[in-house]
C-alpha positions in Angstrom: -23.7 6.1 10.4 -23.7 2.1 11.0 -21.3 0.3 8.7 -20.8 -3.2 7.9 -18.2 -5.5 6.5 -19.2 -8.3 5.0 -15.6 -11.1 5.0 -15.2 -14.3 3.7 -13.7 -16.5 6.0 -10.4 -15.2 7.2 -8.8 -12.1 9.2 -8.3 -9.4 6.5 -6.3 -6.7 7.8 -7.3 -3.9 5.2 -10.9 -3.7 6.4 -9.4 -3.4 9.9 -7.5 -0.3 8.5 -10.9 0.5 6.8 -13.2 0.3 10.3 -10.2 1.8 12.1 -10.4 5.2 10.1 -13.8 5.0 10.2 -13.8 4.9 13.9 -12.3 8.3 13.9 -15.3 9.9 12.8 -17.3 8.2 15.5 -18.6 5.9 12.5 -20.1 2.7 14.0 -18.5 -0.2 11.9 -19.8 -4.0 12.5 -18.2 -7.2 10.8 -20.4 -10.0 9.8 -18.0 -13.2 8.8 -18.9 -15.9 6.6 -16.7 -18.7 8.0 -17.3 -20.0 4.3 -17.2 -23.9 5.5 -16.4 -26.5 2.9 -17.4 -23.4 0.5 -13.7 -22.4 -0.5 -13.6 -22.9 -4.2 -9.7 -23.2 -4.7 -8.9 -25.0 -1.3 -12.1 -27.5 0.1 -15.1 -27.3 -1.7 -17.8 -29.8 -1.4 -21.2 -27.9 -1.9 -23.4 -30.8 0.3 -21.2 -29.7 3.2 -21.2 -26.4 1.9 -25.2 -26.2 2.0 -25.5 -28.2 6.0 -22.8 -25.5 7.5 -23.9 -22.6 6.0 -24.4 -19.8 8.0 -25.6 -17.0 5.5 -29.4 -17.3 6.7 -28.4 -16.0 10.5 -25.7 -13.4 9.2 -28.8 -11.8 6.8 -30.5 -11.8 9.7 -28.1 -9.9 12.0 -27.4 -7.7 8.9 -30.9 -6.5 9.0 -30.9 -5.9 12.7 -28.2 -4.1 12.5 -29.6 -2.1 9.7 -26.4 -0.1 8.1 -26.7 2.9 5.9 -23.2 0.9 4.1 -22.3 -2.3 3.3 -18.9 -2.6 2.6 -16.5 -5.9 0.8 -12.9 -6.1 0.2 -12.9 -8.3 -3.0 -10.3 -10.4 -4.6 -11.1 -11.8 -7.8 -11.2 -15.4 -6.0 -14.3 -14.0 -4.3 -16.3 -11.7 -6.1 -18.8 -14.4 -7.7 -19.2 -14.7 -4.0 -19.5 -11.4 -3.0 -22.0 -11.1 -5.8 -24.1 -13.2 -4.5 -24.1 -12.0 -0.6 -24.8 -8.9 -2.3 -27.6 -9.8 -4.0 -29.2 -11.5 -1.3 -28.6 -8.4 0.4 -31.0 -6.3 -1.4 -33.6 -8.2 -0.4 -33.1 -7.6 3.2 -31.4 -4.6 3.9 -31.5 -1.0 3.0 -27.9 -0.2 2.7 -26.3 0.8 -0.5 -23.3 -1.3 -1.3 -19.8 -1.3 -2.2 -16.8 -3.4 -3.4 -12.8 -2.3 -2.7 -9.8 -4.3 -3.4 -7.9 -5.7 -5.9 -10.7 -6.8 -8.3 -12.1 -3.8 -8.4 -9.6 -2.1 -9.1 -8.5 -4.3 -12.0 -12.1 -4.7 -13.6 -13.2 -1.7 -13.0 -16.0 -1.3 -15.6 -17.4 -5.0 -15.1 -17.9 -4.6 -11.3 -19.3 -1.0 -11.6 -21.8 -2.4 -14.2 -23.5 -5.5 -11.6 -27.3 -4.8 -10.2 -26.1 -5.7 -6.9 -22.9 -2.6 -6.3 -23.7 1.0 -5.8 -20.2 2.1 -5.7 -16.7 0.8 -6.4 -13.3 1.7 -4.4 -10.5 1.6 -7.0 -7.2 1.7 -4.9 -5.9 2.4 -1.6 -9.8 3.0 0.3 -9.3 4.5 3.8 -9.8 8.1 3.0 -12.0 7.9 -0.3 -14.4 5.5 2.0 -14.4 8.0 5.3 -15.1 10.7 2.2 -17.6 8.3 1.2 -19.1 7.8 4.6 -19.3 11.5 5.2 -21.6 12.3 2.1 -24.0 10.1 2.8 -24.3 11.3 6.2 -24.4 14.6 5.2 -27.0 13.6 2.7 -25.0 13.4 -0.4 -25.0 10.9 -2.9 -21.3 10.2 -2.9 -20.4 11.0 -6.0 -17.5 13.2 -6.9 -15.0 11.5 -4.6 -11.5 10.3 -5.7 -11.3 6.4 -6.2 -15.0 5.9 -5.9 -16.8 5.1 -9.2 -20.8 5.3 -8.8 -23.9 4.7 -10.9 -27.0 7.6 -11.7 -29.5 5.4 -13.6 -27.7 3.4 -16.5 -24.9 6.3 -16.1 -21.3 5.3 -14.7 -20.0 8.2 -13.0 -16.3 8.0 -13.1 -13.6 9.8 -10.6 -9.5 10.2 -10.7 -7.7 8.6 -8.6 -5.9 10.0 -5.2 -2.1 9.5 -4.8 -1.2 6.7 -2.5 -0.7 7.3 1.2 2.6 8.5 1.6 2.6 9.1 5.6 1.7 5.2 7.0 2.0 6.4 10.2 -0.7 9.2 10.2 -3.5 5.8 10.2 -4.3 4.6 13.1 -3.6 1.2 14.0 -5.8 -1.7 12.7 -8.9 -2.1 14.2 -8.5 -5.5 15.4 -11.4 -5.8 17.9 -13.1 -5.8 14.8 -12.7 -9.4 14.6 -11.2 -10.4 17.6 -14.4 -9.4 19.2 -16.5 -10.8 16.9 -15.1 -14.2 17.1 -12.4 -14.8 19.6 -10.9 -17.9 17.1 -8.8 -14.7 15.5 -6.2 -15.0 18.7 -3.6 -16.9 19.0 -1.3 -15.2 16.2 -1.3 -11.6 15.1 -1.2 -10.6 11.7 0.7 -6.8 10.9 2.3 -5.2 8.1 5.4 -2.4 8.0 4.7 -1.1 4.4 3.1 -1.1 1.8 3.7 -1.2 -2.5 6.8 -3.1 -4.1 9.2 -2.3 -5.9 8.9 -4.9 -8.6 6.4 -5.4 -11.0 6.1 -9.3 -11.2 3.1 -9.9 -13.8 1.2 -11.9 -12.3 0.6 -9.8 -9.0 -1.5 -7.5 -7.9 1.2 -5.1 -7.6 1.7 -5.0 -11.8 -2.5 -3.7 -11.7 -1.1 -1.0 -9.1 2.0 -0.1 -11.2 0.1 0.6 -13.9 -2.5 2.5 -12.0 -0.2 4.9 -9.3 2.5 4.8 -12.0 6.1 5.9 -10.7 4.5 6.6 -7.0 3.6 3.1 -6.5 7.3 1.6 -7.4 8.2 2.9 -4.0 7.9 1.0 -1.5 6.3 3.1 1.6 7.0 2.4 5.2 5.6 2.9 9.0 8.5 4.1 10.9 10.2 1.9 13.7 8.5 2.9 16.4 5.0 3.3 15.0 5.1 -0.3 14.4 6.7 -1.2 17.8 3.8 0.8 19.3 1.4 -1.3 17.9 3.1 -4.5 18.4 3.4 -3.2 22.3 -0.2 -2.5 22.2 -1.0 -6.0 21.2 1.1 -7.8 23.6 -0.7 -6.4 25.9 -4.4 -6.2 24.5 -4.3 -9.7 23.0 -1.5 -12.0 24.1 -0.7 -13.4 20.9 2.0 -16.1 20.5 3.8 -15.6 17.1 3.0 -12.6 14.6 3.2 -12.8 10.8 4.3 -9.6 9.2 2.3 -9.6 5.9 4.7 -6.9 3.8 5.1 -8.0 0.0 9.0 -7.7 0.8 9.8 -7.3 4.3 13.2 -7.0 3.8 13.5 -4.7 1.4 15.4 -2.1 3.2 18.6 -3.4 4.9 18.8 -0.6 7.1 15.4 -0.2 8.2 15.4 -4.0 9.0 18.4 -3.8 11.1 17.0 -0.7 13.4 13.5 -2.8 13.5 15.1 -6.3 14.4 16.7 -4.7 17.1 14.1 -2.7 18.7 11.8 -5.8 18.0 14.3 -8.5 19.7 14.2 -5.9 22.9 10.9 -4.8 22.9 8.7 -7.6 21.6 10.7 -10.6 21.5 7.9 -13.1 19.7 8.6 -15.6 17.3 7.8 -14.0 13.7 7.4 -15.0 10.0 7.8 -12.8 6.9 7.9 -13.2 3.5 11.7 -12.1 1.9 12.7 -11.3 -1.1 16.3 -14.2 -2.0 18.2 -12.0 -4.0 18.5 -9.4 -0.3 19.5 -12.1 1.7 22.8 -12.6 2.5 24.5 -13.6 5.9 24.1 -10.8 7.9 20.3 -9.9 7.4 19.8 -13.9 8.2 21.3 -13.9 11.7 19.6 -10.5 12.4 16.2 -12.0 11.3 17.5 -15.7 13.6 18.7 -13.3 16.6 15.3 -11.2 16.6 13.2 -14.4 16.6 12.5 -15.1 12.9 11.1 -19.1 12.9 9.8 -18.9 9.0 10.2 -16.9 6.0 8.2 -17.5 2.5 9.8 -16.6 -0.8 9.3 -17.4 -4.4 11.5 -19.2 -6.9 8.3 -19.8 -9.1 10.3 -21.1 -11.9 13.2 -22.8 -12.8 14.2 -21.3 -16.3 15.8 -18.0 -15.1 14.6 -16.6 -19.0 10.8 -17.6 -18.4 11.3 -16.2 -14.6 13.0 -12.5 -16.1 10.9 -12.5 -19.4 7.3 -14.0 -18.4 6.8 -13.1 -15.5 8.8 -9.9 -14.9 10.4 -11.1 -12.0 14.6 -10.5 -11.5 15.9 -12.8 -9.5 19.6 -15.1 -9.5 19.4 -18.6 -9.1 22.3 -19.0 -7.3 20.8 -16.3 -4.5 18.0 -17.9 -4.4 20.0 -20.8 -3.7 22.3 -18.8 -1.3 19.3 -17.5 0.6 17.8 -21.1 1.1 21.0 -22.4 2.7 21.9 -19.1 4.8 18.0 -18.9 6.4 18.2 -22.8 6.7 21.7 -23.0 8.6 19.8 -20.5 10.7 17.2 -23.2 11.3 14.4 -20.8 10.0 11.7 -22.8 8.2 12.2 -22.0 4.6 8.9 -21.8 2.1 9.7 -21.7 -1.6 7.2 -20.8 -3.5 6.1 -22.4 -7.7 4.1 -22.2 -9.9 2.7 -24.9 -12.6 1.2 -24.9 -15.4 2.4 -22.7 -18.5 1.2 -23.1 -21.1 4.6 -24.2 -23.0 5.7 -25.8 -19.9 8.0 -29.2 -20.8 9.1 -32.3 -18.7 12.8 -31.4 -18.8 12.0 -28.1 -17.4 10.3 -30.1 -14.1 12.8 -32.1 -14.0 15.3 -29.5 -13.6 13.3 -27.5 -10.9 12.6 -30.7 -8.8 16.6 -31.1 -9.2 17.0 -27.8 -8.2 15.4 -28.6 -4.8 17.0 -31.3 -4.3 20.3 -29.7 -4.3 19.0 -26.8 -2.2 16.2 -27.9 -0.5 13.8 -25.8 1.3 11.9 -27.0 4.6 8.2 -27.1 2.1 7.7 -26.5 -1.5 4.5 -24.5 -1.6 3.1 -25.4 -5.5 0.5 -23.3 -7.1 -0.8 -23.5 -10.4 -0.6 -20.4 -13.2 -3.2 -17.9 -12.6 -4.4 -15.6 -15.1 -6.0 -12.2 -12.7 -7.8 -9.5 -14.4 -5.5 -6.6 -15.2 -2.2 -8.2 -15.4 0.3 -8.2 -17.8 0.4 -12.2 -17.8 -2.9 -12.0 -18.8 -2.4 -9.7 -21.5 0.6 -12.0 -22.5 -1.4 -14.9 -22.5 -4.1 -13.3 -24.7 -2.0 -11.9 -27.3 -0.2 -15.6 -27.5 -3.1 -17.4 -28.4 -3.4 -19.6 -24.8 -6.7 -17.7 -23.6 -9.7 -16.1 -26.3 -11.5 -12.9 -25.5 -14.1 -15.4 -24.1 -12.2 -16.5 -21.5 -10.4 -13.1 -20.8 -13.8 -12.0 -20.3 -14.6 -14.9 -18.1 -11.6 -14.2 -16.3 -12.6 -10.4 -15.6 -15.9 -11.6 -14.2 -14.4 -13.9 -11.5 -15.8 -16.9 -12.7 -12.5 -19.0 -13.1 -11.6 -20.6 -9.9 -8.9 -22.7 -9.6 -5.4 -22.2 -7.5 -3.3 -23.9 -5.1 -5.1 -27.2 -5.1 -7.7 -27.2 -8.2 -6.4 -26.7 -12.0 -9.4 -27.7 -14.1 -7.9 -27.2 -17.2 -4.2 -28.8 -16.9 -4.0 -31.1 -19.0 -1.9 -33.3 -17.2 -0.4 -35.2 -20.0 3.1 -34.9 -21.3 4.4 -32.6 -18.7 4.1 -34.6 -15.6 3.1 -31.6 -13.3 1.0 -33.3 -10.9 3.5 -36.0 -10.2 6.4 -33.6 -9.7 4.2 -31.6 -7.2 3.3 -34.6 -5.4 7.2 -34.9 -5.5 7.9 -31.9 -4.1 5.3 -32.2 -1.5 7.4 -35.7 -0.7 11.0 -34.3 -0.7 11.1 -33.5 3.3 10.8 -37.3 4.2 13.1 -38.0 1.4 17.3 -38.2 1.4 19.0 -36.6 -1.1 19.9 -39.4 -3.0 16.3 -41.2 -3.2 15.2 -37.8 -4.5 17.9 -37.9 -7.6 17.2 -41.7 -8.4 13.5 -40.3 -8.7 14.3 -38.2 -11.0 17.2 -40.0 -12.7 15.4 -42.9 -13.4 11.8 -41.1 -14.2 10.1 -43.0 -11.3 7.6 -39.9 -10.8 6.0 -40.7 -14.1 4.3 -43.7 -12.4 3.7 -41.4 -9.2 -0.1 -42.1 -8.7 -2.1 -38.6 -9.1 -3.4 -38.5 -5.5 -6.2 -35.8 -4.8 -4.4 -32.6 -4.3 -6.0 -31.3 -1.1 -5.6 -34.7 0.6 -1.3 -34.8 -0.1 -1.9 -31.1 0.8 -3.2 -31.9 4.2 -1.4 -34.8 5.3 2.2 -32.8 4.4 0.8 -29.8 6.6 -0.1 -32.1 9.7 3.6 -33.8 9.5 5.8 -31.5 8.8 5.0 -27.6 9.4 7.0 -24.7 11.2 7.0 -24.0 15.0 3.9 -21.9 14.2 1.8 -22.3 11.0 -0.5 -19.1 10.7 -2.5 -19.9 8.1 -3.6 -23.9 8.8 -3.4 -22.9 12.4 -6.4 -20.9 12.0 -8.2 -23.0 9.3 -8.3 -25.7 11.6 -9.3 -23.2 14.0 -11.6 -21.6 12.6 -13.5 -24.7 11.5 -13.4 -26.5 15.0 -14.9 -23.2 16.1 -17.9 -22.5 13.5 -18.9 -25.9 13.1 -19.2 -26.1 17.1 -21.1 -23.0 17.0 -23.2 -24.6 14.5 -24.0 -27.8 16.1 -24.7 -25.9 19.8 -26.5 -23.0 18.5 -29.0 -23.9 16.2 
């Protein structure tokens, strides 16, 4: 069996679990990247750019070369209009039946199943029901019958249960990261890992309310590799890839105090690379931030979202103090680990005094970067639902939202209305605050000077803030630049 993976742009770590158990059964699995140049619809999009740097024309070509009996995409619900589309150009070239895994999926189920251009769908955790998958046809089945994959017979959708979660993390084997690394060598530098997997809170906006709801009580708990299974594989990549800084990708990485202590230790001995994580406030207190400074910790991401603690508990399911949050910011920063706090904008009853007393909020206890994102509304989620049954979205929209054809996020918000509630100019605040003193923040604010803030284009402020200020290591813009510098020179040299 030949396999391929079809990815959007970036280094995503659950088709290298994918390929990796695939691999096992002597499967050959290939990746095929779309570096997705000036073709990012919530981050830079300029279709003219888009159309002169494209590089789908040589990548259907190397698809049908390759000629794989599966063609496989993780899809988010930011990319499955463009999964869509690959897949339907896909038809016309290749043989290969096709399927889509991940989170949209598994949230709109009964849309995805229903497109011309899918086969089958992976609802859930897919490294087992995909080898299953991968084993039938070989075998000459028709795949049908497995857990988590839905298929089609005619205008019939053939439905399936759905397996419990993977309880034993350390029975996979290790990502397959010459997957990408091999493929293109602009992946190095920093290595991306996770520890565990599942939450246990159901904020309802994330992808972790869908699984809640799908898993039930299993998925509350969250699972983890033990110590040295992850050391092993961080040992195995010092020495296989040299890479300068890892970014541990866990929803809450330090969820278990006592876990983190026994890895922090055998990390600072064993590893000893700088590392960012993402951190739940409320479980950081003194100690935990001197064992994440002493084991090499340089940044940590976590989410205050919203100022009213009521809207935080009530709307978006999420328990959290604001004086931890607070706490947190100032123990990690005394530290002198870059702090990330991230919001959200845009609700739909969302008033000035309300922005005013977030951006006050930073002031007092200001992170290193304020990382701004506008309310999103993902298929599946009880925000969604919330938003539905309050009048702010119709079925028609609900709809439009289940078919992944709403695209706005960090940097685009369409539909804002940017009157009255001053968002824009308090993000462009924010964005300001870390080449601004405390006191020229509160006479902002005091005397309402962001109102005549001029509303700059978002991915421009977005930009500049990122090339002036940013952590020892930036992961993420590190290897945007990267991988633009990279594809575009392939383009320009290669053609």
């Amino acid at each position: 069996m030949r396999v391929a993976f079809v990815c959007p742009g970036y280094e995503n770590l659950g088709i290298e679990y994918l390929s990796a158990v695939l691999r096992q059964d002597g499967v050959e699995t290939r990746l095929f990247l779309d570096p997705i140049l000036f073709a990012e619809s919530n981050f830079i999009d300029h279709p003219g750019l888009a159309g002169l740097s494209s590089y789908k024309a040589r990548l259907l070509r190397e698809i049908r070369r390759f000629d794989p009996q599966l063609i496989c995409f993780s899809v988010i619900s930011d990319n499955y209009r463009w999964a869509c589309q690959w897949a339907a150009d896909l038809r016309a070239v290749a043989q290969g039946r096709i399927v889509f895994g991940g989170i949209h999926p598994t949230s709109s189920p009964e849309v995805v199943i229903r497109s011309s251009c899918v086969d089958y769908i992976c609802i859930g955790e897919g490294e087992y029901p995909l080898r299953d998958l991968v084993r039938s046809l070989a075998s000459g089945g028709d795949g049908s019958g497995i857990l988590n994959i839905w298929s089609k017979k005619d205008d019939e959708v053939l439905r399936t249960g759905i397996r419990p979660p993977i309880e034993d993390l350390d029975a996979l084997p290790f990502p397959d990261k010459g997957l990408f690394y091999h493929a293109h060598p602009v992946f190095k530098g920093g290595y991306l890992a996770m520890t565990s997997r599942g939450c246990s809170f159901s904020c309802k906006y994330c992808c972790n309310n869908v699984y809640h709801r799908l898993y039930g009580k299993s998925a509350a708990r969250i699972r983890r590799r033990s110590v040295g299974h992850v050391i092993a594989e961080l040992e195995r990549a010092k020495k296989e890839y040299a890479p300068r800084h890892i970014l541990f990708a866990d929803d809450l990485f330090n969820s278990d105090v006592k876990w983190l202590q026994a890895f922090l230790q055998e990390y600072r001995q064993r590893i000893g690379l700088p590392f960012a994580c993402y951190v739940f406030p409320d479980l950081i207190d003194e100690p935990v931030a001197q064992a994440l400074q002493d084991a090499g910790c340089f940044k940590v991401q976590m989410g205050l979202q919203v100022f009213d603690q009521e809207k935080r508990k009530n709307v978006l399911g999420r328990v959290s103090s604001q004086d931890k949050i607070a706490a947190a910011i100032g123990s990690l920063r005394r530290r002198h680990i870059y702090v990330v706090c991230d919001t959200i904008f845009g609700f739909p009853d969302e008033v000035e005094e309300e922005l005013v007393g977030l951006a006050r909020f930073y002031a007092e206890h200001p992170p290193d970067h304020c990382e701004s994102f506008w309310l999103r509304y993902y298929p599946g989620t009880e925000i969604t639902q919330w938003a539905f049954e309050n009048g702010y979205i119709d079925q028609s929209k609900k709809r439009r939202i289940e078919e992944g054809l709403e695209s706005f996020g960090m940097v685009k918000n369409p539909e804002h209305p940017g009157t009255g509630s001053y968002a824009r100019q308090i993000m462009l605040l924010l964005s300001l605050y870390p080449f601004m003193p405390k006191k020229l923040k509160l006479w902002v604010l005091d005397r309402k000077i962001y109102r005549h803030m001029p509303l700059l284009p978002s991915i421009v402020v977005y930009v500049l803030v990122r090339l002036v200020h940013h952590p020892r290591f930036d992961f993420n813009t590190e290897r945007t630049w990267r991988r633009y510098r990279y594809f575009l020179t392939r383009l320009i040299f290669q053609r």
